[in-house]
C-alpha positions in Angstrom: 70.5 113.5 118.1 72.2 110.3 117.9 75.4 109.3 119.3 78.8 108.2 117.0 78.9 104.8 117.6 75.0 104.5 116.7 75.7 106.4 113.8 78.1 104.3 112.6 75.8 101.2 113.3 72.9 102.9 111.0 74.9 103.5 108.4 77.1 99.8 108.3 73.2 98.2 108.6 72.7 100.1 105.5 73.1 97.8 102.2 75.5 98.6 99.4 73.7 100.1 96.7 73.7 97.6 93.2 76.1 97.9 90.9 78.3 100.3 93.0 81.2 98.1 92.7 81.7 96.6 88.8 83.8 93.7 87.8 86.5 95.2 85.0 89.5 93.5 83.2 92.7 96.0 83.6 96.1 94.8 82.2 97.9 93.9 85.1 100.3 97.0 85.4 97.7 98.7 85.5 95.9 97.2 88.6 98.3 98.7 91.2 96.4 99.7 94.3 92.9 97.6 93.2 91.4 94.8 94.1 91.7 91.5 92.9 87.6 90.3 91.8 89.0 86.5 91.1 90.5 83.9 92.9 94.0 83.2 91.3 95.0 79.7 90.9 98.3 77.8 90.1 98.6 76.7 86.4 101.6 74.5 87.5 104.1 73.2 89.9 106.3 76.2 91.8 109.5 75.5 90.9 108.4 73.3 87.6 111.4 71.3 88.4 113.9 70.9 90.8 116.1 74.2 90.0 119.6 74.4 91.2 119.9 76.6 94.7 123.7 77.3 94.3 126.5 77.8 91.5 128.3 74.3 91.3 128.3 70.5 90.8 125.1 68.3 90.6 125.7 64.8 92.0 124.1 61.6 93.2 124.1 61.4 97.2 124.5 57.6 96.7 128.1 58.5 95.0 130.5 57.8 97.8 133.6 59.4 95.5 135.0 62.9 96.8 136.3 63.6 93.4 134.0 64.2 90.6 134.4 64.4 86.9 132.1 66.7 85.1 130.0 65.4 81.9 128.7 68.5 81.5 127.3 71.8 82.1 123.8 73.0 83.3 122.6 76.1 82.6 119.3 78.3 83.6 117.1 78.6 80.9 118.2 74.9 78.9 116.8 71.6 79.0 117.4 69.5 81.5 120.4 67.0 81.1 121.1 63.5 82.6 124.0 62.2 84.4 125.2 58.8 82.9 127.7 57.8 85.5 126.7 58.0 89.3 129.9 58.8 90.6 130.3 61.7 88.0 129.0 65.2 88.2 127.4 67.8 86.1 128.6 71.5 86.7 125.3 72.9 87.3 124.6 77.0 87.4 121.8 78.3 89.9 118.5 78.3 88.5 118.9 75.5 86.3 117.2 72.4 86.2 119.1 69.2 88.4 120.1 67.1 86.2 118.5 63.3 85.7 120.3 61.1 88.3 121.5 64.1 90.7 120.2 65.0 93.7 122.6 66.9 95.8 124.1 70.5 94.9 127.8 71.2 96.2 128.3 74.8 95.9 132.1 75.4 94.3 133.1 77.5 97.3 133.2 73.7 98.4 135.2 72.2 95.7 138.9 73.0 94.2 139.1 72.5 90.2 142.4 70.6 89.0 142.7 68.7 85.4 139.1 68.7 84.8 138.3 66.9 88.3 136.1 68.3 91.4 137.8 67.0 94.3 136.2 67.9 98.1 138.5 70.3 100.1 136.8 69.2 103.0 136.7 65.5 103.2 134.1 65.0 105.8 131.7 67.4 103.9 128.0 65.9 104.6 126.6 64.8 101.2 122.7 64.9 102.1 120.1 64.5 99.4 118.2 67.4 98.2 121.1 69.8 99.7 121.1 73.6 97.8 118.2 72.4 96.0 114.5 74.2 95.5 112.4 70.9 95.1 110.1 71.0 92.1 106.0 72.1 93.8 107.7 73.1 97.2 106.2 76.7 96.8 102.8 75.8 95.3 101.7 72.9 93.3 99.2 73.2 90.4 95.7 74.6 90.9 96.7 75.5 94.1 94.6 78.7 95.3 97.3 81.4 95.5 95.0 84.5 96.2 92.0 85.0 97.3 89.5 87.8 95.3 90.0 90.8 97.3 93.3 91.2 98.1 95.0 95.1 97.6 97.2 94.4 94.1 100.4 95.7 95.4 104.3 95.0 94.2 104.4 91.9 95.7 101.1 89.9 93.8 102.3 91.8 90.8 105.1 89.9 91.2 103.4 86.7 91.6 101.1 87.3 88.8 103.8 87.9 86.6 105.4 85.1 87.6 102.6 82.9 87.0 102.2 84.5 83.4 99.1 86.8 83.8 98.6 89.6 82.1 95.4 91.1 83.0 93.1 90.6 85.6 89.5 91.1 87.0 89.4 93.9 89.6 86.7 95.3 91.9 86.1 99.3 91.0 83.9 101.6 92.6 81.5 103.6 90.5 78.4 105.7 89.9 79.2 108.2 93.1 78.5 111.7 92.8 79.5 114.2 95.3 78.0 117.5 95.6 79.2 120.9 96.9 76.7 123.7 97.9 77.1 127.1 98.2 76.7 130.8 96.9 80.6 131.9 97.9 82.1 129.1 96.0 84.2 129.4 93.4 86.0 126.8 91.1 90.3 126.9 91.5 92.0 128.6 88.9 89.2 131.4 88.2 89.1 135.1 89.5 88.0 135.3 93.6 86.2 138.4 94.8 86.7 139.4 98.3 83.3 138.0 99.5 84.0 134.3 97.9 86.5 131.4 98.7 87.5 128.4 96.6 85.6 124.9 96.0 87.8 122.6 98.3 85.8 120.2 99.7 85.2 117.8 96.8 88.1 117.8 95.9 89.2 116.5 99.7 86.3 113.8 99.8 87.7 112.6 95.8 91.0 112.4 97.2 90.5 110.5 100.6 88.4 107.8 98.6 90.4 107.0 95.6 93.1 106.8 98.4 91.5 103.4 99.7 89.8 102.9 96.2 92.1 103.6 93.1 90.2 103.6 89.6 86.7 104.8 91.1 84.5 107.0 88.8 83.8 109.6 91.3 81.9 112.9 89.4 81.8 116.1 90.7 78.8 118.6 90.6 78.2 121.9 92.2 74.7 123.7 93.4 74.0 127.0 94.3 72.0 128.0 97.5 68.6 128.5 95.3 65.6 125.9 96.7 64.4 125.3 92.7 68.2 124.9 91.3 68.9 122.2 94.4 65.8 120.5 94.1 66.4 120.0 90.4 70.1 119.4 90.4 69.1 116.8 93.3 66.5 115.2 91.4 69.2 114.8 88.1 71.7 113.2 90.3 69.7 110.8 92.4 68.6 109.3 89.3 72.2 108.5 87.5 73.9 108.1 90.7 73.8 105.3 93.7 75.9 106.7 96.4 76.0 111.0 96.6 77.7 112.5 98.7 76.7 116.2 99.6 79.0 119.0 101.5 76.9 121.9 103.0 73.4 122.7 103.1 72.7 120.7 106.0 72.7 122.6 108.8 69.8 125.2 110.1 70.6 127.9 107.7 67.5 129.6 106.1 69.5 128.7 102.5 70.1 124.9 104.0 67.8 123.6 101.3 69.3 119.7 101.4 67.2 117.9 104.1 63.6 119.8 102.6 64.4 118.8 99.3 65.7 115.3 99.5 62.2 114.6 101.5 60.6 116.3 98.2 62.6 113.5 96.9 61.4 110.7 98.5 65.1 110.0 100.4 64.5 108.6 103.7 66.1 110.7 106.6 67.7 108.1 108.5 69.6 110.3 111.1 70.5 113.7 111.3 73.2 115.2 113.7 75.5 113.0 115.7 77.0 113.9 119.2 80.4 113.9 117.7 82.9 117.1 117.0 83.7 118.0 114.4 80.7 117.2 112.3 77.5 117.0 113.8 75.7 118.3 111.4 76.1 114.7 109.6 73.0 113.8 107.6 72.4 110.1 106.2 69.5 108.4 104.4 68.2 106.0 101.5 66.5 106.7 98.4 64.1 104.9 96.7 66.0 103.2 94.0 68.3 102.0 96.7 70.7 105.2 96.6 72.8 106.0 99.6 72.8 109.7 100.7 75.7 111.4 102.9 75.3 114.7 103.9 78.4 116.2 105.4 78.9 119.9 106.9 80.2 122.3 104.8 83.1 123.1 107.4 86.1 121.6 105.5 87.8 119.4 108.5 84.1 118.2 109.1 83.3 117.4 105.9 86.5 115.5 105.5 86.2 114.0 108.8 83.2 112.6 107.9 84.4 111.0 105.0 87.2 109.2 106.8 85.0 108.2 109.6 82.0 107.1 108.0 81.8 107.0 104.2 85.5 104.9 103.9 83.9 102.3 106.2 80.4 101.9 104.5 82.6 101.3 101.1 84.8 98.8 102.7 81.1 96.5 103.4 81.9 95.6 99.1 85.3 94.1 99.5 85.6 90.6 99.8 88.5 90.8 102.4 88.0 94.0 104.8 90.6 96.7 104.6 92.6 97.8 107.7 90.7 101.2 108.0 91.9 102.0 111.8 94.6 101.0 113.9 95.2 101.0 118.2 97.9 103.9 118.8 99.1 105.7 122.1 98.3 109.1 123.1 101.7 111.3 123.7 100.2 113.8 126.1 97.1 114.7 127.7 94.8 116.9 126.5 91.3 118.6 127.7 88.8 118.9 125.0 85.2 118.7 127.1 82.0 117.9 126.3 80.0 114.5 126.3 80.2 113.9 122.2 82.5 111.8 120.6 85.6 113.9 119.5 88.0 113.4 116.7 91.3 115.0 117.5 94.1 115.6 114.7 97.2 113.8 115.1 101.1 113.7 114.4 102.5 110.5 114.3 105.8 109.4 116.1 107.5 105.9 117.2 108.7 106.2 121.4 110.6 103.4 122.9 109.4 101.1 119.9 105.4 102.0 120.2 103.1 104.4 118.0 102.2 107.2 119.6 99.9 110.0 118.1 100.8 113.7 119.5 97.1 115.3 119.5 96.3 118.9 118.0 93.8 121.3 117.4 92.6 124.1 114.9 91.1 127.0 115.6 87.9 125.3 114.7 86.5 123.0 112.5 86.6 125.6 109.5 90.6 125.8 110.0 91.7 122.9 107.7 95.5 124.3 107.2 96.4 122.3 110.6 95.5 118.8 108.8 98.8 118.9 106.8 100.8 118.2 109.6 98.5 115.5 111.1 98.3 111.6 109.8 95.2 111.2 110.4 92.7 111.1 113.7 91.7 109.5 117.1 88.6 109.1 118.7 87.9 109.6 121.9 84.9 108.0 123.1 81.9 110.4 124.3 82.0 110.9 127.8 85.9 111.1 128.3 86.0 115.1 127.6 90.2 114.6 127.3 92.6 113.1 126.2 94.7 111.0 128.3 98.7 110.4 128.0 99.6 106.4 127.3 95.9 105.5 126.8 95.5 103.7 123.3 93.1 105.0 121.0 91.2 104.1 117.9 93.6 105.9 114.9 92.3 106.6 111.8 94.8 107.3 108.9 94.6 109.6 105.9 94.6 107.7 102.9 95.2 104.1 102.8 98.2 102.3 105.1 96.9 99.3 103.3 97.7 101.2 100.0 101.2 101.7 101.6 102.2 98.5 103.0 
């Protein structure tokens, strides 16, 4: 039995399957949440010309006048005008271009209007150059790199794409993943339960967490029961359509655990199996032979999920251009004494004290009792060894779902 922190090293060693992540145009309102696949570039100066910073009068700082006479008026969304006379002005409305000739804006709070004349009501007001004025390419200039492939699409380069007159755009999406529940006493949602059975959860729980940090992926959904022949066969279907499959149950020591025997029938490379960490030691991981990638997670739901968030959320991260921020460093609130030498993942509630993160930790009955992970934002880890947690130490935190996403 390997230890967490080696099990997370085998399984980040571990290549990305081809042709996991596709390249796919999406209009840009829909891309919200996905990553950008292309660099973006500048098609032209930011502003494309000197645009007016204030409501008022354009004039030349070489004018030494304090009363102006306007020629004109400016207005956003028009041509851009020319002053003829230097010691003249040209009313000029924010957003518009400067006129020709002007290079100073004096907002009208500044100015009094009487017989068609701008006179200064301050005197000594400082004519500078370029004053209330956005100078044209002072953002970006033309084929400028404004973002990088990679980057989370979120309001903000919406905005900037917009702004810069895309429309669609080439996005990273995840694809061809398959996860598989196991299990006689499961039953789909919405159908008639006998005492004995319970309902299919878990794949819907794995689905969730990873289009949390992966919007758009084609995740499929398959269910085997505990029969050797139907798991060997269902097993045999899916490893050849699928690249990355993730399993939930059937991986344990049961005399109906048929998973390990039958993806060795398979030709899927055990690479590790059981981890000294709680919950979830049961974790199975391996390759297959047409470079697949092979979780197999505890049936237990708060393992299984776990798991996921742990392990699997990482090893997708290794196909974005840009890493995500999957953990964070957070405070523990209070001590507490869990024991043992593994690795332990402890639920926790998130809460802000004095200005700093802390997480308040929590337990379930055991790692079958998922009703407590409502009221917890995720997990930290406490390093094997420790057997507590401690108050005011800092933590690895792992959210559920995507701060990124968020943020």
């Amino acid at each position: 039995m390997i230890s967490a922190s080696e099990a997370h090293c085998v399984i980040q060693s571990t290549n990305i399957p081809n042709n996991l992540y596709k390249v796919v145009d999406r209009p840009l309102f829909d891309a919200l949440g996905l990553y950008l696949a292309e660099d973006i570039f500048a098609k032209r100066n930011q502003p494309p010309f000197n645009r007016s910073m204030m409501d008022g009068i354009a004039i030349s700082s070489l004018s030494k006048n304090k009363i102006f006479r306007s020629e004109s008026i400016a207005r956003a969304g028009f041509e851009r005008l020319t002053l003829n006379d230097v010691d003249n002005c040209i009313e000029v409305m924010t957003g518009a271009p400067v006129p020709e000739g002007c290079d100073c804006v004096i907002p009208y709070e500044e100015i009094e209007e009487r017989d068609g004349l701008f006179e200064l009501i301050d005197k000594d007001y400082n004519i500078v150059a370029y004053k209330f004025i956005h100078r044209e390419g002072s953002d970006y200039k033309a084929e400028d790199l404004l973002l990088e492939k990679g980057r989370v699409i979120n309001s903000t380069v919406i905005s900037l794409l917009s702004s810069i007159g895309i429309t669609s755009v080439k996005v990273l999406e995840l694809n061809s993943i398959a996860i598989v529940s196991t299990g006689d006493e499961l039953v789909e949602p919405g159908m008639d339960l006998k005492e004995h059975q319970i309902y299919r959860s878990n794949p819907y729980a794995i689905r969730a967490e990873i289009l949390s940090f992966f919007p758009n992926s084609k995740v499929d959904l398959f269910h085997i029961n505990d029969d050797e022949k139907e798991v060997l066969e269902s097993l045999s279907h899916i490893l050849e359509k699928y690249k990355l499959v993730i399993i939930s149950g059937g991986v344990s020591k049961g005399k109906y655990d048929y998973i390990p025997s039958s993806l060795k029938k398979l030709s899927v490379k055990e690479l590790f199996h059981k981890v000294k960490q709680r919950p979830g030691k049961p974790l199975w991981f391996g390759t297959g032979p047409l470079e697949q990638v092979v979780f197999g997670l505890p049936g237990n739901p708060v393992s299984s999920l776990v798991n996921t968030r742990r392990h699997i959320i990482p090893f997708l991260e290794k196909g974005l251009e840009r890493p995500l921020s999957t953990s964070y460093r957070i405070k523990a609130s209070e001590t507490m004494e869990i024991g043992s030498s593994f690795t332990h993942f402890i639920p926790v509630s998130i809460s802000v004290i004095d200005g700093a993160i802390y997480g308040r930790p929590s337990t379930g009955n055991n790692s079958g009792d998922f009703s407590k992970l409502v009221f917890s934002e995720g997990f930290i880890e406490i390093p094997s060894d420790e057997g507590r947690v401690i108050k005011d130490k800092v933590y690895d935190f792992f959210p559920w779902g995507s701060l990124e996403q968020r943020i």
